[in-house]
C-alpha positions in Angstrom: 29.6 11.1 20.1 26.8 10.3 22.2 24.3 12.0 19.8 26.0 10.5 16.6 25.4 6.9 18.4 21.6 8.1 19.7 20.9 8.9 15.7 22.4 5.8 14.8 20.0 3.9 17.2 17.0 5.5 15.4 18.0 3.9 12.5 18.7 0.4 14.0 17.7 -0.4 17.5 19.7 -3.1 17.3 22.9 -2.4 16.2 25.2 -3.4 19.3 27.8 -1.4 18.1 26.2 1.5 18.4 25.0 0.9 22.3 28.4 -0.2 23.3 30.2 2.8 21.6 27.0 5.2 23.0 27.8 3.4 26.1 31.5 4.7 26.3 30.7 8.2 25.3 28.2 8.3 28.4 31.3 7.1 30.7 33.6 9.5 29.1 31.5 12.1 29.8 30.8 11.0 33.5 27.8 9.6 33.2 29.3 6.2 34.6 26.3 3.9 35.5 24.2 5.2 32.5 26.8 3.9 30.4 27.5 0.9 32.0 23.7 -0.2 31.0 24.2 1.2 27.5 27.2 -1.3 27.1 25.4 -4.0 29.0 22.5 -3.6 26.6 25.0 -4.0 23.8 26.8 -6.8 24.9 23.2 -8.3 25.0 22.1 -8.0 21.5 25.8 -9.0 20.6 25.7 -12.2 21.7 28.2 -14.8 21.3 28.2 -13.8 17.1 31.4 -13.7 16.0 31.3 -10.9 14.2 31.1 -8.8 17.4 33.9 -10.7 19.1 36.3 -7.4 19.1 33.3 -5.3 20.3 32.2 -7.9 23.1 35.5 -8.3 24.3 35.8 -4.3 24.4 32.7 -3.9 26.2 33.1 -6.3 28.6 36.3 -4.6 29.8 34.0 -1.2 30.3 31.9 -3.1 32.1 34.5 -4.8 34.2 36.5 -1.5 34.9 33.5 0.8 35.5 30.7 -1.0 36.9 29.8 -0.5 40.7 29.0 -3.6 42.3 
């Protein structure tokens, strides 16, 4: 997944769909604060569109469950 969602990057750097879901695949795999930045980044370009409302509101809850403060 994570290289399915790096090849989609290359094809749009700012898809936030792609870093979110990239985002998870790095937690997944255990690369926890790498990931959280990936979503982060995401939630970023997302915005407050609401197009991305589902995705936002996913991400945020990575965020929120995995982050280290």
């Amino acid at each position: 997944a994570d290289e399915y969602y790096g090849f989609s990057l290359q094809l749009d750097k700012d898809d936030p769909m792609s870093w979110v879901y990239r985002g998870e695949a790095r937690i997944m795999s255990g690369a926890i604060d790498a990931g959280v930045e990936l979503v982060k980044k995401g939630l970023s370009l997302a915005g407050n569109k609401p197009e991305f409302k589902d995705l936002c509101d996913r991400g945020k809850v990575l965020v929120k469950q995995f982050a280290r403060v």
